[in-house]
N, CA, C and O atoms as a GROMACS GRO file, in nm:
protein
  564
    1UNK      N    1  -0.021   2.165  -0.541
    1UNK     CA    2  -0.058   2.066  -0.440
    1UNK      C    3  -0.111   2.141  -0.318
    1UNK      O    4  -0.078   2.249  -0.270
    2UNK      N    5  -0.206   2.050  -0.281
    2UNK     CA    6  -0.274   2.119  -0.147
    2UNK      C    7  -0.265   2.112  -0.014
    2UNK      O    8  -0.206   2.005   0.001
    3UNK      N    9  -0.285   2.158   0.100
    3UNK     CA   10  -0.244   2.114   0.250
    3UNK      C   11  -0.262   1.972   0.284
    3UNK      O   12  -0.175   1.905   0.339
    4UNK      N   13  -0.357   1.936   0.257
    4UNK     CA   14  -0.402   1.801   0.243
    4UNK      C   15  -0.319   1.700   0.193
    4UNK      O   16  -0.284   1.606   0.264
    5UNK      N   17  -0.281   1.715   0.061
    5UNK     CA   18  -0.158   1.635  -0.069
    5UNK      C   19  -0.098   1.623  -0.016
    5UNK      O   20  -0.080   1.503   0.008
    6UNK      N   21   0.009   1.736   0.067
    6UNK     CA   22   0.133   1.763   0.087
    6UNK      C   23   0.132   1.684   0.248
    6UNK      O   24   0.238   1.658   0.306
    7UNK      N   25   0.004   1.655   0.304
    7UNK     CA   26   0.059   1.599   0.454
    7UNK      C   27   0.045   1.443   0.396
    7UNK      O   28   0.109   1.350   0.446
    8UNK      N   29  -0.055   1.426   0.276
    8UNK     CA   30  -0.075   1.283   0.250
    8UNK      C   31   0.020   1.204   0.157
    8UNK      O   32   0.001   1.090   0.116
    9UNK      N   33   0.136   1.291   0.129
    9UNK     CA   34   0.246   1.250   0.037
    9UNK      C   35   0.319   1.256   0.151
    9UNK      O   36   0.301   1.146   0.206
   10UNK      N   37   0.391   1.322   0.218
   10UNK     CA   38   0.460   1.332   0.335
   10UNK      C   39   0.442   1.183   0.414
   10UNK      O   40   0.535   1.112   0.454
   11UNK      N   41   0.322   1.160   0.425
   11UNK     CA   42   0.304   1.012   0.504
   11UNK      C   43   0.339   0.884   0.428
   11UNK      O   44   0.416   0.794   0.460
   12UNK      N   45   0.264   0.899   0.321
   12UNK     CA   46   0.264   0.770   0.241
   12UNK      C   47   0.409   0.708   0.207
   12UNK      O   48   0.441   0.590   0.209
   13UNK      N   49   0.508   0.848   0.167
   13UNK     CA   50   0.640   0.857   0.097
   13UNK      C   51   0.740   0.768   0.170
   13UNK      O   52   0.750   0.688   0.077
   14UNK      N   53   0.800   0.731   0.238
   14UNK     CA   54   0.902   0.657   0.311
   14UNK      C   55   0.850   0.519   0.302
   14UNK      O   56   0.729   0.503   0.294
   15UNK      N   57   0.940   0.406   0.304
   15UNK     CA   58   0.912   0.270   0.335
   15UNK      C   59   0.855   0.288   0.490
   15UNK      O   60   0.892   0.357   0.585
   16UNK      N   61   0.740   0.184   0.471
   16UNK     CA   62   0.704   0.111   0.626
   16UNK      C   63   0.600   0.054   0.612
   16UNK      O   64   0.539   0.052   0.506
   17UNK      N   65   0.555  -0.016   0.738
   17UNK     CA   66   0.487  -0.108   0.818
   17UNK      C   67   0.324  -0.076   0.747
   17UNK      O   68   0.286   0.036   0.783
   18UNK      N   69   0.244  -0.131   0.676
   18UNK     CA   70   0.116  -0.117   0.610
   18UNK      C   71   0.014  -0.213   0.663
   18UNK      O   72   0.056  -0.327   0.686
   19UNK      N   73  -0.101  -0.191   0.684
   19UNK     CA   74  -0.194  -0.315   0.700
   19UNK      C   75  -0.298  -0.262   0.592
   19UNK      O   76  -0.363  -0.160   0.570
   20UNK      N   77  -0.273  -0.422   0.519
   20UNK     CA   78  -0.333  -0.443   0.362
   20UNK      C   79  -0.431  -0.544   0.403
   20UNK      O   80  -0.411  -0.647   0.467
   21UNK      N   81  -0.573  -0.481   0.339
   21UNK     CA   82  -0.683  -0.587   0.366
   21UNK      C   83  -0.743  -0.614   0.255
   21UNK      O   84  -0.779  -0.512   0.196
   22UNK      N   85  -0.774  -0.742   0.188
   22UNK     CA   86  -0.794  -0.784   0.090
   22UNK      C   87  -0.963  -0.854   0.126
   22UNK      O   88  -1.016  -0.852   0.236
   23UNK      N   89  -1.000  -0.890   0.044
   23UNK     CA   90  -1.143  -0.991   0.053
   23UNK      C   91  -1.116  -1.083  -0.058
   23UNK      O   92  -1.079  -1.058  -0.173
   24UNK      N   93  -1.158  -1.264   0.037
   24UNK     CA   94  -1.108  -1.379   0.020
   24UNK      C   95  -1.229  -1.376  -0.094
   24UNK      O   96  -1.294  -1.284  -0.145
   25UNK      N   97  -1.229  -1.534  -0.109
   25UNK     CA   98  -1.308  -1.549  -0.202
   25UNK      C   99  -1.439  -1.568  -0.137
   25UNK      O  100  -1.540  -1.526  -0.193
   26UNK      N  101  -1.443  -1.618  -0.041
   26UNK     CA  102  -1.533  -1.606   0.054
   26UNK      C  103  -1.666  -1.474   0.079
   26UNK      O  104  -1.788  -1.469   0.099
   27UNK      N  105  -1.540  -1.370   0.061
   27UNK     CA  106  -1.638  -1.238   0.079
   27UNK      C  107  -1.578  -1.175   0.176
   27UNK      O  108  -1.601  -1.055   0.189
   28UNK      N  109  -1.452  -1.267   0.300
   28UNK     CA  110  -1.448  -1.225   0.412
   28UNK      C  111  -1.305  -1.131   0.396
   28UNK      O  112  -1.208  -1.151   0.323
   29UNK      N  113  -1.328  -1.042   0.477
   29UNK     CA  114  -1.173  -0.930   0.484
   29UNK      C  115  -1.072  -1.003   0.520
   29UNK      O  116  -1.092  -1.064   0.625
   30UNK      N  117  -0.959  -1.021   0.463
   30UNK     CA  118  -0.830  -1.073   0.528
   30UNK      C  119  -0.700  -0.964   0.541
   30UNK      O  120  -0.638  -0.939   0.438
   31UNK      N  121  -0.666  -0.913   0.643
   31UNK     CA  122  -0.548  -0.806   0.657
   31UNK      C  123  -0.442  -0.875   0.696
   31UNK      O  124  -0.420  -0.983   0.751
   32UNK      N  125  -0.363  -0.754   0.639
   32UNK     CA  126  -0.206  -0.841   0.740
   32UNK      C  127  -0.076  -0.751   0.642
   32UNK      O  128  -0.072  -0.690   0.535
   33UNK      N  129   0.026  -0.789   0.758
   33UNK     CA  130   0.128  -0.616   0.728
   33UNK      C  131   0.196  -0.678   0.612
   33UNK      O  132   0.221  -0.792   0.575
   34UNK      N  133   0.219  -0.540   0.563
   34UNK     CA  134   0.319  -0.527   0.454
   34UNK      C  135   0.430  -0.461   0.446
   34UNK      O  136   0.412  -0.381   0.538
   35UNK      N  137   0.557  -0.430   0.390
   35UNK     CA  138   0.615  -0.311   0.388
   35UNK      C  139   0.563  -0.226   0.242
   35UNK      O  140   0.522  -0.290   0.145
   36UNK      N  141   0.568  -0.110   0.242
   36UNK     CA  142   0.505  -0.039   0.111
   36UNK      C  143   0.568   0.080   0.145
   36UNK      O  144   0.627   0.112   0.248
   37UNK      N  145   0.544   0.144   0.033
   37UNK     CA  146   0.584   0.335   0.041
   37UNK      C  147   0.509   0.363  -0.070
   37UNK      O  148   0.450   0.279  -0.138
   38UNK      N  149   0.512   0.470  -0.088
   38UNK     CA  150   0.425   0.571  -0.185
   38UNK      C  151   0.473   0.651  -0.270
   38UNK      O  152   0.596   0.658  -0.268
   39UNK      N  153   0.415   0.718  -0.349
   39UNK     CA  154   0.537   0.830  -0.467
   39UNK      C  155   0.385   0.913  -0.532
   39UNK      O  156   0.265   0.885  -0.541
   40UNK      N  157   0.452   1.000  -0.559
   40UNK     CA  158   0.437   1.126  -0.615
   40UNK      C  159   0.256   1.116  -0.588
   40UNK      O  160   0.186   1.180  -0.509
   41UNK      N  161   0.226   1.031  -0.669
   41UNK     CA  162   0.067   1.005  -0.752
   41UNK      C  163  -0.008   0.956  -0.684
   41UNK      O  164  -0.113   0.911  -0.730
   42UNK      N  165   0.033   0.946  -0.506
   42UNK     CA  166   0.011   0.880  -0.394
   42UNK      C  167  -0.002   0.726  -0.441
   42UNK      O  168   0.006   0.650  -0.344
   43UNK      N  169  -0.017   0.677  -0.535
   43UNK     CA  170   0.010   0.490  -0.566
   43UNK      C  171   0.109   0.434  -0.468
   43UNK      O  172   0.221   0.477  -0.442
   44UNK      N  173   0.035   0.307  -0.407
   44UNK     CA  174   0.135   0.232  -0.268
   44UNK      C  175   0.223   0.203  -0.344
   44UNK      O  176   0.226   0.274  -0.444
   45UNK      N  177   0.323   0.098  -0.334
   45UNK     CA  178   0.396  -0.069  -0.384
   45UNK      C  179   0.408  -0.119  -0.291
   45UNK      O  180   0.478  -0.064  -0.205
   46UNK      N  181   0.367  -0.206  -0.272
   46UNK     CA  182   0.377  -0.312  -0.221
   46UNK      C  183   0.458  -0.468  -0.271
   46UNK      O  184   0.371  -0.532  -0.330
   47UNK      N  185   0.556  -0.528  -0.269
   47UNK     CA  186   0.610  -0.626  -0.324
   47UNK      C  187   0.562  -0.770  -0.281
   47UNK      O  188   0.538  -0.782  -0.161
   48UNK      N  189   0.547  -0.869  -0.352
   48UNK     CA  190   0.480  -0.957  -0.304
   48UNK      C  191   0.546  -1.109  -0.412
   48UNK      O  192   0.634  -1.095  -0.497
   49UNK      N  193   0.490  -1.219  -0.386
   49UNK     CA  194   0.528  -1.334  -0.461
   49UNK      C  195   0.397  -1.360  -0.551
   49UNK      O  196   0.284  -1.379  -0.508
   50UNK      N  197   0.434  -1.358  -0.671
   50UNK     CA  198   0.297  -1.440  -0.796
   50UNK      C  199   0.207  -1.493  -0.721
   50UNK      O  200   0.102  -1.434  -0.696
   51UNK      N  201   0.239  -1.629  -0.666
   51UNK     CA  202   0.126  -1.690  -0.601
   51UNK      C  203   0.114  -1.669  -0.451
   51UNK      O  204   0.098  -1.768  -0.381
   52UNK      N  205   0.123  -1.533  -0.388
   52UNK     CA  206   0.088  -1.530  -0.291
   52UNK      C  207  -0.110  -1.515  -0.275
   52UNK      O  208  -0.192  -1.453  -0.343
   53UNK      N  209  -0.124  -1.599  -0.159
   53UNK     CA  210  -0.264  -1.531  -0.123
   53UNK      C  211  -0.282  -1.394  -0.157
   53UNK      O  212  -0.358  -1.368  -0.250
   54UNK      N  213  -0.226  -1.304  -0.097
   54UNK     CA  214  -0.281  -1.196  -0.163
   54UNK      C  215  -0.291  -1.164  -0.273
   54UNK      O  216  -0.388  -1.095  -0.302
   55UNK      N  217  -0.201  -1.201  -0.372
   55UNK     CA  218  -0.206  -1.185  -0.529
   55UNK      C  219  -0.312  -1.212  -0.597
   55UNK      O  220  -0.356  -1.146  -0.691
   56UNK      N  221  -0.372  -1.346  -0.532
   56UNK     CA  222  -0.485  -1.438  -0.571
   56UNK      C  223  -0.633  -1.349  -0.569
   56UNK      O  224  -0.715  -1.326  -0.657
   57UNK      N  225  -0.624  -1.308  -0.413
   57UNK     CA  226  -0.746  -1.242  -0.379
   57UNK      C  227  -0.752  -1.058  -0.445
   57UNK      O  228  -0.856  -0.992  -0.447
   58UNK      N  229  -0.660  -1.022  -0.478
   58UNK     CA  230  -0.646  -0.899  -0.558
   58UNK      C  231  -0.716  -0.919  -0.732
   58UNK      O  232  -0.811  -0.872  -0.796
   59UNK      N  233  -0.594  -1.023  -0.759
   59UNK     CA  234  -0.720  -1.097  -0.873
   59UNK      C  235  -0.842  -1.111  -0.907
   59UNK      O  236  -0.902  -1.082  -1.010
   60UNK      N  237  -0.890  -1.182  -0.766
   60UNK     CA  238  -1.062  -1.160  -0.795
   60UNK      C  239  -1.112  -1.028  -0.764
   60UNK      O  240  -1.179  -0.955  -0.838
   61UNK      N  241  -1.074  -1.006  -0.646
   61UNK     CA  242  -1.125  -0.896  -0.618
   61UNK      C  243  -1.078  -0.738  -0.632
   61UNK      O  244  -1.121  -0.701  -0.523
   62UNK      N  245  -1.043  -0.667  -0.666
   62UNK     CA  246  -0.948  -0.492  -0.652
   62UNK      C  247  -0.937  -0.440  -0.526
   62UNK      O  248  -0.846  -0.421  -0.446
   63UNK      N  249  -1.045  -0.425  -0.531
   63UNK     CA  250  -1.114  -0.308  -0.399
   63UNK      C  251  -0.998  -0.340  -0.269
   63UNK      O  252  -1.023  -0.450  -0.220
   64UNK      N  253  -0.884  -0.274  -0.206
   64UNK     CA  254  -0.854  -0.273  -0.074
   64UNK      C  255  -0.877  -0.205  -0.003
   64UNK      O  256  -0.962  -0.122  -0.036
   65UNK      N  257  -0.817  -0.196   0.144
   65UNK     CA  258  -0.774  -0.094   0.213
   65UNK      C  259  -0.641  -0.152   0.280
   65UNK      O  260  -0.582  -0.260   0.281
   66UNK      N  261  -0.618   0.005   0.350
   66UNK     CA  262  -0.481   0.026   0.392
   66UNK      C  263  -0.482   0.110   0.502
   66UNK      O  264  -0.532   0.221   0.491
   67UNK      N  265  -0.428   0.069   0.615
   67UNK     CA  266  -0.380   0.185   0.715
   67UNK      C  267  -0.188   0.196   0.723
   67UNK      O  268  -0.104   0.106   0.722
   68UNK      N  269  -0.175   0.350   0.731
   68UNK     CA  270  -0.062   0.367   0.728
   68UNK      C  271  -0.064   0.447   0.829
   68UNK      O  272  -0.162   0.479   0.896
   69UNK      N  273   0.105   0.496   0.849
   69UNK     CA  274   0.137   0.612   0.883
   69UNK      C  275   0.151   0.634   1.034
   69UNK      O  276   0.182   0.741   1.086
   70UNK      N  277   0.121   0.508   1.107
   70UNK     CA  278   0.155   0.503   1.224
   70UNK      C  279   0.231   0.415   1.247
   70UNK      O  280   0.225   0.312   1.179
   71UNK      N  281   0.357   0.433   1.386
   71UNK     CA  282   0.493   0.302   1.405
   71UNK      C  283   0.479   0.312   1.546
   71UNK      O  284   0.550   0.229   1.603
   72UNK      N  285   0.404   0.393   1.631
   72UNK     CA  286   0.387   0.357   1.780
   72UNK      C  287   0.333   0.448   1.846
   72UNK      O  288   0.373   0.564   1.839
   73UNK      N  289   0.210   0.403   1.939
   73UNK     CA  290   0.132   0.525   2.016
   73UNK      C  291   0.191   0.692   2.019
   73UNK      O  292   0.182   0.792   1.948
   74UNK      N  293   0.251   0.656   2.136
   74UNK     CA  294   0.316   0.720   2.171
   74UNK      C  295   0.368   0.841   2.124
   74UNK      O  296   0.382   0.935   2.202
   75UNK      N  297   0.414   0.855   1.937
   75UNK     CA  298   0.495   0.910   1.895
   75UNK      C  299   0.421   0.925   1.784
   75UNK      O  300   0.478   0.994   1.700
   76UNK      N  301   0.272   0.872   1.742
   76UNK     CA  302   0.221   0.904   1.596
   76UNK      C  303   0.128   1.026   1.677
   76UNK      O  304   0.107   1.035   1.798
   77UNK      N  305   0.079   1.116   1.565
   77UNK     CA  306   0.076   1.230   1.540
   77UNK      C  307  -0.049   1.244   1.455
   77UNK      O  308  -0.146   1.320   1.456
   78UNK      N  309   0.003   1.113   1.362
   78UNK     CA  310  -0.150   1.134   1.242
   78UNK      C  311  -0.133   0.986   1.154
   78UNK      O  312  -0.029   0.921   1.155
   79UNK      N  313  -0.243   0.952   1.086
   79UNK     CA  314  -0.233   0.831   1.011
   79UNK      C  315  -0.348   0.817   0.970
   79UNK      O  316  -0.452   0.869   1.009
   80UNK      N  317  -0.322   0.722   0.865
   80UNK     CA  318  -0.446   0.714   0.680
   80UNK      C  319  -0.528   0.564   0.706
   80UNK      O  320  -0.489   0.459   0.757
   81UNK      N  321  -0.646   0.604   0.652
   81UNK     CA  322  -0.687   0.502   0.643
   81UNK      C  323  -0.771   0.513   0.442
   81UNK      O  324  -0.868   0.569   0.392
   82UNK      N  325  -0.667   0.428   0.395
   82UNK     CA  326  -0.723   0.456   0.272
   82UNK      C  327  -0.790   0.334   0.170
   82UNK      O  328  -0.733   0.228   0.146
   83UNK      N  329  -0.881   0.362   0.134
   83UNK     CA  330  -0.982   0.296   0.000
   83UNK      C  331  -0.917   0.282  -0.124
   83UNK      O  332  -0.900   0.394  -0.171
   84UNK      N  333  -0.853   0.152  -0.234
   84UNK     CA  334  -0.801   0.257  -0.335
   84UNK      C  335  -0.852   0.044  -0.417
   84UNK      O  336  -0.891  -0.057  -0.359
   85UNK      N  337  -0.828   0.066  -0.530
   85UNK     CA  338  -0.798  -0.034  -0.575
   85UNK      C  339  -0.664  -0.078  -0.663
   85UNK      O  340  -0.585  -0.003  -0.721
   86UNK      N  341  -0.664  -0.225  -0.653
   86UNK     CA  342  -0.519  -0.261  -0.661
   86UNK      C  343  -0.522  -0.395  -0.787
   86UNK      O  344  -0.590  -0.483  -0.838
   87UNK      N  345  -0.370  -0.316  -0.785
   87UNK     CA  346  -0.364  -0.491  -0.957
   87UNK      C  347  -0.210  -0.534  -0.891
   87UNK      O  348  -0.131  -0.466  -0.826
   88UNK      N  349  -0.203  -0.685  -0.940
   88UNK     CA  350  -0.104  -0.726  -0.923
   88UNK      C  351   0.016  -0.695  -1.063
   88UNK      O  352  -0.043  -0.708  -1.170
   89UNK      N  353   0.138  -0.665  -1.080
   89UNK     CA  354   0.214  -0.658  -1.219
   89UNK      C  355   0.323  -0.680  -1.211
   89UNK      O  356   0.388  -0.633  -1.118
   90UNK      N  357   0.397  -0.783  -1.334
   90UNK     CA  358   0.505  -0.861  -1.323
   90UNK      C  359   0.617  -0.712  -1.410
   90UNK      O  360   0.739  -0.723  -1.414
   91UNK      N  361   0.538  -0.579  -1.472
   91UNK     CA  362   0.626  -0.546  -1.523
   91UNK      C  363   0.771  -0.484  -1.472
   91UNK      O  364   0.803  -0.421  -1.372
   92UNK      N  365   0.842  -0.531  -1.588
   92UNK     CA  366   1.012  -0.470  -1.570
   92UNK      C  367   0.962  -0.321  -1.492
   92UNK      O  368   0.909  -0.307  -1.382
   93UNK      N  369   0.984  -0.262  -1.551
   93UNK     CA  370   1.025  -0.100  -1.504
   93UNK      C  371   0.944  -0.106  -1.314
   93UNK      O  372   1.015  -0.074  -1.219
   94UNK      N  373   0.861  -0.131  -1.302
   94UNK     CA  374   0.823  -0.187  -1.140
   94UNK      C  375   0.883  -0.254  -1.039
   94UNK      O  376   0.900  -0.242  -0.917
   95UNK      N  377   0.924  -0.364  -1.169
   95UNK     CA  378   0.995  -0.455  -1.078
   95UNK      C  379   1.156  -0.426  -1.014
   95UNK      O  380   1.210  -0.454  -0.906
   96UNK      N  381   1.208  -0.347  -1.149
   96UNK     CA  382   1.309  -0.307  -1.161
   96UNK      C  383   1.306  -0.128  -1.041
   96UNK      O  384   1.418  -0.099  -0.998
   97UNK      N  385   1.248  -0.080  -1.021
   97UNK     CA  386   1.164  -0.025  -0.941
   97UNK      C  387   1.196   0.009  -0.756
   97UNK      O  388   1.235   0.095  -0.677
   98UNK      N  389   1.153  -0.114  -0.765
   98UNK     CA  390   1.123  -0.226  -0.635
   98UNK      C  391   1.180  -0.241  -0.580
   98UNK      O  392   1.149  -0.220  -0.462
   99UNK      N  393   1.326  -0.292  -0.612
   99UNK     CA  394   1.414  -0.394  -0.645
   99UNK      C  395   1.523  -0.352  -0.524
   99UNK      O  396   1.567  -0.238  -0.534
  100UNK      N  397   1.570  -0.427  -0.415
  100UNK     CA  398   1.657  -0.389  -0.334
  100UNK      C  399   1.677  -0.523  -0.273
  100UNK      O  400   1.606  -0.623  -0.274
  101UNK      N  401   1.829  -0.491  -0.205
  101UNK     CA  402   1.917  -0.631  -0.158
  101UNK      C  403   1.842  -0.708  -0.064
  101UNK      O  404   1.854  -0.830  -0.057
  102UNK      N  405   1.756  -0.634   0.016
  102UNK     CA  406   1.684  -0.676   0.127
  102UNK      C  407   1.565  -0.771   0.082
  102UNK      O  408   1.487  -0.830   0.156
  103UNK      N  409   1.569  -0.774  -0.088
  103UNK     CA  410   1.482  -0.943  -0.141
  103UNK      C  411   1.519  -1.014  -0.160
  103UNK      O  412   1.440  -1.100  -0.198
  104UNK      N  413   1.641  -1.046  -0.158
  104UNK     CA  414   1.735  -1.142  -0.204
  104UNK      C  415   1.703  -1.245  -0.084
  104UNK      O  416   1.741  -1.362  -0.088
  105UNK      N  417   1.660  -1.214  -0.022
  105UNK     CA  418   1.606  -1.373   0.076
  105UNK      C  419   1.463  -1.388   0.018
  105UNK      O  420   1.407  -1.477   0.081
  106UNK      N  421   1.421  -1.362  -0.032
  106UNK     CA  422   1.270  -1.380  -0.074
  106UNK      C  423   1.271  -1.421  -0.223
  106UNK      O  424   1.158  -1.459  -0.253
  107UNK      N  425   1.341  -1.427  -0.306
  107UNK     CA  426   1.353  -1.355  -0.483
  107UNK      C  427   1.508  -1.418  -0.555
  107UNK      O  428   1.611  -1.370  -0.508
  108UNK      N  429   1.515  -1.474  -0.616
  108UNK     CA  430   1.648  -1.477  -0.694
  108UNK      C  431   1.697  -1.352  -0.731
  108UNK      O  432   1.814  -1.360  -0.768
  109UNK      N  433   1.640  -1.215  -0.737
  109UNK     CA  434   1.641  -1.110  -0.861
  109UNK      C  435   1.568  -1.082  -0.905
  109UNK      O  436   1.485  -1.167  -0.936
  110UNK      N  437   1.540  -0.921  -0.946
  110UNK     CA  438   1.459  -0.858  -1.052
  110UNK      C  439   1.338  -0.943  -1.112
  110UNK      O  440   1.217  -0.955  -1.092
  111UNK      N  441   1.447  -1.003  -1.204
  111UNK     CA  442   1.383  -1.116  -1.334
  111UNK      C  443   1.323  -1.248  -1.286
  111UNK      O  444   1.306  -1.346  -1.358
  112UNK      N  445   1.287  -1.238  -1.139
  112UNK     CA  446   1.250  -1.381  -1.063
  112UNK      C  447   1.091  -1.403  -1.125
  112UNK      O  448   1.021  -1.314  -1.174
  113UNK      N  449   1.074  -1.469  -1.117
  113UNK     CA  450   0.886  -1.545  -1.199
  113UNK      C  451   0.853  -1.519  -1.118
  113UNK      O  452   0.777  -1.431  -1.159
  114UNK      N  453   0.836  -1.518  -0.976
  114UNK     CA  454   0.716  -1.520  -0.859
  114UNK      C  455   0.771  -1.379  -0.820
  114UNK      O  456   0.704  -1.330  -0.728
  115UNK      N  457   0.878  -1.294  -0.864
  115UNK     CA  458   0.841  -1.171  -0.772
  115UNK      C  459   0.750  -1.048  -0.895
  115UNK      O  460   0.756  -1.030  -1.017
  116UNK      N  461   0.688  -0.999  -0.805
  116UNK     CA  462   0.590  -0.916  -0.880
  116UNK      C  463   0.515  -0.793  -0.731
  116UNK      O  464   0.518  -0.817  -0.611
  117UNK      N  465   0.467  -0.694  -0.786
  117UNK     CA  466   0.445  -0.593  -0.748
  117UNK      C  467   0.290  -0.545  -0.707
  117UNK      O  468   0.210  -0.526  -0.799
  118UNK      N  469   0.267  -0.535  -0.628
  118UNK     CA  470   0.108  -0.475  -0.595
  118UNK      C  471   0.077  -0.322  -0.582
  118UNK      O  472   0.089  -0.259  -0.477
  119UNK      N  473   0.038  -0.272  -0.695
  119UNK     CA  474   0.042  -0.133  -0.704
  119UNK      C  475  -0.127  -0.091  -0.691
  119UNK      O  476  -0.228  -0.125  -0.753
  120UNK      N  477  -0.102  -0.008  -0.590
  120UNK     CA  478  -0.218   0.042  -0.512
  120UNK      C  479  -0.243   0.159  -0.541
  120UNK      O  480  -0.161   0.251  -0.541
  121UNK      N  481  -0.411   0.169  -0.583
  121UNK     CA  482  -0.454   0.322  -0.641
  121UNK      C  483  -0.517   0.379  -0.565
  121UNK      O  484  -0.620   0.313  -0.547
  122UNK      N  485  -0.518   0.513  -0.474
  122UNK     CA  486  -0.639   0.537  -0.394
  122UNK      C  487  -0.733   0.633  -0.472
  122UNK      O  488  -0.697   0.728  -0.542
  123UNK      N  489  -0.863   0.591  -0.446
  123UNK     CA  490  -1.001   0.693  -0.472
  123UNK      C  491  -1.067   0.736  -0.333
  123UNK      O  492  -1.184   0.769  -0.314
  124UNK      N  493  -0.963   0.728  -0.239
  124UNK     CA  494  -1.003   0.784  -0.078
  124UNK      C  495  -0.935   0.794   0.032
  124UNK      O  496  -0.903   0.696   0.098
  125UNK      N  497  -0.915   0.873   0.053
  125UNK     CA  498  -0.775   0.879   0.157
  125UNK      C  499  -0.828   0.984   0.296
  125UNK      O  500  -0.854   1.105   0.290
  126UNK      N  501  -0.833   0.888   0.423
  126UNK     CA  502  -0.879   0.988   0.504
  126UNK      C  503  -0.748   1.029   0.607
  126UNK      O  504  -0.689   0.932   0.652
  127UNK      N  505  -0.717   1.112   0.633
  127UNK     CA  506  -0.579   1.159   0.696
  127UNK      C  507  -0.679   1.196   0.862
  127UNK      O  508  -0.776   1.268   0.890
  128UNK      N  509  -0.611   1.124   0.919
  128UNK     CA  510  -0.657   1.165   1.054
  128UNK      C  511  -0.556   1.202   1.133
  128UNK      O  512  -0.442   1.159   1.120
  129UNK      N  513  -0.596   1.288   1.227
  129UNK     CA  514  -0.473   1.325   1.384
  129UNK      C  515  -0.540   1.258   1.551
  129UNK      O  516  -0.644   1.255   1.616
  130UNK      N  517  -0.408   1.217   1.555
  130UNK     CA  518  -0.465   1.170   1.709
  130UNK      C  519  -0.547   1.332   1.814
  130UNK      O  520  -0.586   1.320   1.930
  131UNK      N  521  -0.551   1.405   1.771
  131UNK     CA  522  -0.624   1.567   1.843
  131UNK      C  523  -0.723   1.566   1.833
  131UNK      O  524  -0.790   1.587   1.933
  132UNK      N  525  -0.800   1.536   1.682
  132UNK     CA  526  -0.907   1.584   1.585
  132UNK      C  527  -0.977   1.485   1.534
  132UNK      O  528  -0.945   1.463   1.417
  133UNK      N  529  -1.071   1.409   1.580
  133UNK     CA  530  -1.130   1.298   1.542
  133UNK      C  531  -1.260   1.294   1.442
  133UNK      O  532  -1.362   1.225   1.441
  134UNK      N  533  -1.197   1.420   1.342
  134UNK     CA  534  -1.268   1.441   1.225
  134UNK      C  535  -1.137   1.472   1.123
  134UNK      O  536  -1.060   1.568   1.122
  135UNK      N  537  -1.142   1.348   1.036
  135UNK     CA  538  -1.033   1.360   0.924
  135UNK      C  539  -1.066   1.436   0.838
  135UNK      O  540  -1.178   1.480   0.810
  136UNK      N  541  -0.924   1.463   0.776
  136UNK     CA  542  -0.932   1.583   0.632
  136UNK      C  543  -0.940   1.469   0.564
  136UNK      O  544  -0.862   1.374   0.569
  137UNK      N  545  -1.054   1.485   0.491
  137UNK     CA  546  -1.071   1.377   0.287
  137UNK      C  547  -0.988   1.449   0.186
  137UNK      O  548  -0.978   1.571   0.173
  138UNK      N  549  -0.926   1.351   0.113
  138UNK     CA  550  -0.897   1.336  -0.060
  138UNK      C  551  -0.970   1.242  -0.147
  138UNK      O  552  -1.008   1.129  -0.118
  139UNK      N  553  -0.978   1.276  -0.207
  139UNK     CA  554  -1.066   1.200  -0.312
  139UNK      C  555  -1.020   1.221  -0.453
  139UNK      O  556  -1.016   1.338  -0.489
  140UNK      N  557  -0.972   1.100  -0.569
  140UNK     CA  558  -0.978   1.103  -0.679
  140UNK      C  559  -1.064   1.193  -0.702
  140UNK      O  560  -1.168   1.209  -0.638
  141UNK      N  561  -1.009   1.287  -0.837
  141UNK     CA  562  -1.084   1.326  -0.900
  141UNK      C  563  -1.097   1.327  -1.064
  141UNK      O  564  -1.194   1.380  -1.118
   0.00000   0.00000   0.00000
């Protein structure tokens, strides 16, 4: 892994605060926060309900973006703005995954019909620093 990987796994890795932008059917961008974290293969999760709007518009469309990696002026350092495309999936091992007490207001459980998972692929990841207003790129390869 490279200097790059290792600051863009470092960020992605922990739960937090995401702005996920989707395109309606319309054509038009629709954002709005999420909680998500990241793992190994940099892939988001994002948790979500079957028939949420976003589920819908992921459906038609893949293509997102995402900014991460920042929680307040003041104290961020660096943060992503990444390109990746995304599927919605009801499977077990994801869901099962996922899965923490803090859905139980949202979800019956695991095995709930409307809970399901938004797993996010990036083919672009630009890592920026509040210093250096020329980001380091990753790129699928």
């Amino acid at each position: 892994m490279d200097d790059i990987e290792e600051k863009i796994l470092k960020a992605v890795k922990p739960p937090q605060l995401m702005a996920l932008a989707t395109v309606t059917k319309e054509g038009k961008p629709w954002v709005r926060y999420v909680m998500g974290f990241g793992s190994e293969d940099f892939t988001l999760r994002v948790v979500t309900g079957l028939q949420s709007r976003k589920a819908a518009q992921i459906e038609r469309n893949p293509e997102v973006h995402v900014i991460c990696g920042a929680s307040a002026l003041e104290s961020t350092d660096h943060y992503l703005q990444i390109c990746a495309r995304a599927e919605v999936t009801t499977a077990k091992k994801e869901r099962d995954f996922c899965w923490n007490d803090n859905l139980k207001a949202y979800f019956s459980g695991p095995d709930d019909i409307n809970y399901s998972i938004i797993l996010i692929k990036p083919y672009r990841i630009e890592y920026w620093t509040m210093t250096d207003m020329t980001p380091q790129i990753w790129e699928a390869g």
